[in-house]
N, C-alpha and C positions, 0 to 999 in steps of 0.2 A: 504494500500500500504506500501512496503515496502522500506525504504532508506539503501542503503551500501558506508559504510568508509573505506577504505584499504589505511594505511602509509606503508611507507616502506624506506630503504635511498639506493639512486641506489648508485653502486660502482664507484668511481672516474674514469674518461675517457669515462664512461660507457653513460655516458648523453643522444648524440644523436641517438643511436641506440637502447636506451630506448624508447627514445620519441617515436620512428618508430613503436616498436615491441608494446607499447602502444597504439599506436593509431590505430593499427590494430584490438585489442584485442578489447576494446573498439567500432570501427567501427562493427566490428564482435557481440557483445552481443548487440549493437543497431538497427541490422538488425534482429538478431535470439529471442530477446526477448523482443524487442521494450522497453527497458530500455535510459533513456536520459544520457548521458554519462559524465563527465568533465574528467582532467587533471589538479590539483593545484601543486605547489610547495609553500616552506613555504617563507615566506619574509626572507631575512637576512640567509637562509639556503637551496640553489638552490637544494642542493641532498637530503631534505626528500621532498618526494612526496608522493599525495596524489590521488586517484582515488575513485570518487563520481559516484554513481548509485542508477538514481532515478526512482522511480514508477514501482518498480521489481511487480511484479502479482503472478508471482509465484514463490516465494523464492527457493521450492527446485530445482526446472531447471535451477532457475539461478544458483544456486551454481554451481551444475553438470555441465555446460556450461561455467563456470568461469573455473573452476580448471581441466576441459579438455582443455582449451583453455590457459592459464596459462602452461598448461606441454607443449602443441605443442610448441607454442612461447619461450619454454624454458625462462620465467620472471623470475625465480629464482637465474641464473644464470648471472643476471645482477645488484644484489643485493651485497652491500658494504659487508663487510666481519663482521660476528655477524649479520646481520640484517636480519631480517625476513618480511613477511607480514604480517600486523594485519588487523584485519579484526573486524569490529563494522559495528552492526545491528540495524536500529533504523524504527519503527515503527511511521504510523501519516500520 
C-alpha cells in the first residue's frame, strides 16, 4: 500500500474556502478510491497545510484522480504566492 504527503501554504484570507474546496477533494478520492483521507495544519503555522492519503491501491489512479480533481476545484489557485504543492510518496 501506498501513503501520500502533499504540503502546500494556502494564501492569506484564503483559509476557509480552502478548507471547503479541501474537503470536497478529499470526500471525492474517499468515495472514488476508497483512500482514508486527513487534513493537518502545522502547529504554530495555521497556513502550511498538509493533506495525508492512506492505503492508495493503486497509485496510478490515484494520481490521475488527484490532479483531475485538483484542476476542477481549481486548488492551485488558493495557494500563497511562491508556493507550490509537494507531493511525497511513501510506501509500507
Amino acid at each position: 500500500m501506498v501513503s501520500y504527503f502533499i504540503y502546500y501554504r494556502v494564501a492569506p484570507g484564503r483559509e476557509p474556502f480552502a478548507r471547503q474546496q479541501t474537503d470536497r477533494l478529499q470526500a471525492a478520492l474517499a468515495v472514488s478510491m476508497g483512500a482514508r483521507c486527513r487534513l493537518l495544519t502545522k502547529r504554530a503555522e495555521p497556513d502550511l497545510w498538509m493533506e495525508v492519503y492512506e492505503a492508495v491501491h493503486d497509485p496510478a489512479a490515484f494520481e490521475r484522480a488527484l490532479e483531475n480533481a485538483v484542476r476542477e476545484l481549481q486548488l492551485e489557485e488558493l495557494l500563497a504566492p511562491g508556493s507550490r504543492r509537494h507531493v511525497e510518496c511513501f510506501e509500507g
